[in-house]
C-alpha positions, -999 to +999 in steps of 0.1 A: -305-718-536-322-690-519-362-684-523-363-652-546-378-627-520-415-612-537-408-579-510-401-549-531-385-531-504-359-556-504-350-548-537-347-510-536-386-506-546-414-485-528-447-506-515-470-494-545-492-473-519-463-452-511-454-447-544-486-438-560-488-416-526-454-396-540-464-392-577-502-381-565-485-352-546-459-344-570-488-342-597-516-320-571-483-296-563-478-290-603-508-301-620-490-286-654-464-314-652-489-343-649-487-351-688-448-356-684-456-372-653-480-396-674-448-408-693-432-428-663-453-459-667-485-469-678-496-475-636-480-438-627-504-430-660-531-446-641-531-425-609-521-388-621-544-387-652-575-383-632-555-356-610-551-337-648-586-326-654-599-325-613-599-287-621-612-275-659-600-239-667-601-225-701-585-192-694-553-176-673-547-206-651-524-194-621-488-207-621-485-246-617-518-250-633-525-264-666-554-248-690-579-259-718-594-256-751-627-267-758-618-287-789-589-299-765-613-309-739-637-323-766-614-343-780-606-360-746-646-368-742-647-385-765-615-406-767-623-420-731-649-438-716-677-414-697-668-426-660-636-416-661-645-374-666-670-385-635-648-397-614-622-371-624-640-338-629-651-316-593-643-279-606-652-263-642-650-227-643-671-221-678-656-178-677-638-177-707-629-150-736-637-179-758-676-184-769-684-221-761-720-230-773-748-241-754-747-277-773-702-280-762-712-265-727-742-294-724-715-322-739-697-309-711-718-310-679-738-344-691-701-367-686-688-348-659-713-356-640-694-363-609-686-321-608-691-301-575-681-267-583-695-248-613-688-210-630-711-202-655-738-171-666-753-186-692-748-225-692-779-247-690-774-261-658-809-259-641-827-290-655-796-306-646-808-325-617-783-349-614-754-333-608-742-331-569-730-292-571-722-279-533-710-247-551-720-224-581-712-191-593-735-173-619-763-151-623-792-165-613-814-140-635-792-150-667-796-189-657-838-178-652-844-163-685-809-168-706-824-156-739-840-125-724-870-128-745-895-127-716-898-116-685-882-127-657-893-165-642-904-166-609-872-180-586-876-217-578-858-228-553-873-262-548-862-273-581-830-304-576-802-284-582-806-259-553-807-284-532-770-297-523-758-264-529-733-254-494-719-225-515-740-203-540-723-167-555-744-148-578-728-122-597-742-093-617-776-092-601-795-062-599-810-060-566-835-038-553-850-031-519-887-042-539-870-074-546-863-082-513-893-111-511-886-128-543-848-134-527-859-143-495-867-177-511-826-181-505-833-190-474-848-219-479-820-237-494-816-266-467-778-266-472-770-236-479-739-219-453-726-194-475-742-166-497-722-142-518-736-113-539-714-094-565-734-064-572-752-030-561-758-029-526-793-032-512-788-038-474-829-046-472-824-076-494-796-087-473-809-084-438-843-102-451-827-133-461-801-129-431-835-128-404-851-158-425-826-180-431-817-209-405-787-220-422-763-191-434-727-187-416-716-160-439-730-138-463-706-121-485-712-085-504-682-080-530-677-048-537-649-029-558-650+001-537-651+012-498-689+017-493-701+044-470-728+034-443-737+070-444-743+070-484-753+037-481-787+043-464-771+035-427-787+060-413-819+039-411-820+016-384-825-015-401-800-010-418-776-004-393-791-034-374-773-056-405-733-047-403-734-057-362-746-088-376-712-113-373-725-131-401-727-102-428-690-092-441-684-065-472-649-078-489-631-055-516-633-078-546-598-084-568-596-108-595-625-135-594-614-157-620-578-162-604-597-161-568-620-189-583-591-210-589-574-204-557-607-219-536-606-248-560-571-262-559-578-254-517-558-223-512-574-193-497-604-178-518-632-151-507-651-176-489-622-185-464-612-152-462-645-139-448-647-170-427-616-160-409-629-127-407-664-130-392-645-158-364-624-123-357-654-104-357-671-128-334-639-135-311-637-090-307-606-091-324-617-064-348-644-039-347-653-033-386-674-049-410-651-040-442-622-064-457-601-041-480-570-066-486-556-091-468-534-065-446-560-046-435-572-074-419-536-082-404-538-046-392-566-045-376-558-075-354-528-059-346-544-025-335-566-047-316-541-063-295-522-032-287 
């Protein structure tokens, strides 16, 4: 009699590298079908999980993607062991219609510690040293003085967490031109390549930390409307000094939420959009400093190579 052969593709099966390989992609393609996914077998169980909460969002998930409850998510936390939400968490986006208290959004942050990418206004994220964020979104006066019950703290940007940040948006910040020093101290982020401010212009605090800073590729001003340079103080020459410079790109802003979620499961968010953009600027393929939508860019490479 025959040896009974121990190769599985002899007997119809799939090496269990390939295999794991084919439910992986099935589950990162439609993340929202990973729980029926999870049903297979306890080992296909075993690889998608994980793949299940890579990407927390508690609100209007784009198509494919599954969404969260806090009590949902709080349930899970504490029904598995704590490495598993390290090794699995990299993006939470904390913008939600929902409250979620200081003490759930601490639970939170403390076992995924393993997270990369963070949303949040309020969240207490600064004494969280640990964590090995390359990318936040916030306001950085809110995350300064969240209970607004004293004056604003002075900016410190030698504190852990600014430290590994690649990435850093900061949204609904009042800028002025006076302010310009106190945000200078941007520029000494040692890792810091991209900069993105959702708020009123102040081209003074922009070109400051622009000049300083040895690090930035791309610093982003999202804007809802078509700013003027004339009614925008470009008459000065400082100013106008700024928009020639390839790094500095003004991008209509749409939904952040949904392009939050875009960047994280590796599609095309802001950030790659304006990459694409200042590597056109710098190339001369366009001549303006404004992205209005994704086909005014396509136009104006086009008028460009007519």
């Amino acid at each position: 009699m025959p040896p009974i052969s121990t190769n599985p593709q002899e007997h119809g099966l799939l090496p269990p590298e390939l295999e794991r390989e084919i439910f992986e992609f099935a589950a990162l393609s439609q993340p929202v079908t990973i729980p029926k996914l999870m049903l297979v077998a306890w080992h296909v169980k075993e690889w998608v999980e994980p793949l299940l909460y890579r990407t927390i969002v508690f609100d209007d998930p784009i198509d494919g993607h599954p969404t969260f409850t806090i009590d949902i998510l709080l349930s899970a936390i504490r029904s598995k062991p704590a490495f598993f939400f390290h090794n699995a968490v990299r993006h939470i986006n904390f913008q939600t219609g929902h409250h979620i208290s200081p003490a759930d959004s601490m639970v939170i942050i403390s076992v995924c510690s393993g997270v990369e990418n963070i949303v949040g206004y309020h969240d207490p994220i600064l004494g969280q040293s640990h964590l090995p964020l390359k990318r936040l979104s916030t306001s950085l006066r809110e995350i300064l003085n969240p209970l607004e019950s004293s004056p604003l703290s002075p900016a410190n940007f030698a504190l852990p967490l600014f430290s590994r940040l690649t990435h850093l948006e900061l949204r609904s910040d009042f800028l002025r031109a006076s302010d310009a020093d106190e945000w200078t101290g941007l520029a000494t982020l040692p890792q810091l390549t991209h900069l993105a401010f959702n708020s009123y212009i102040t081209f003074p605090v922009f070109k400051r930390i622009l000049d300083t800073s040895s690090t930035l590729q791309i610093l982003v001003l999202l804007t809802p409307y078509v700013p003027s340079w004339e009614t925008e103080g470009g008459r000065d020459k400082e100013d106008g000094s700024l928009l020639h410079d390839m790094r500095f790109v003004v991008m209509a802003c749409g939904d952040p939420h949904r392009d939050w979620q875009m960047g994280a499961r590796g599609g095309r968010d802001h950030w790659r959009r304006a990459e694409e953009f200042a590597a056109s600027r710098q190339a001369g393929l366009v001549n303006q400093w404004f992205i209005e939508t994704d086909e005014s860019i396509a136009q104006a490479l086009l008028n460009s190579s007519i």
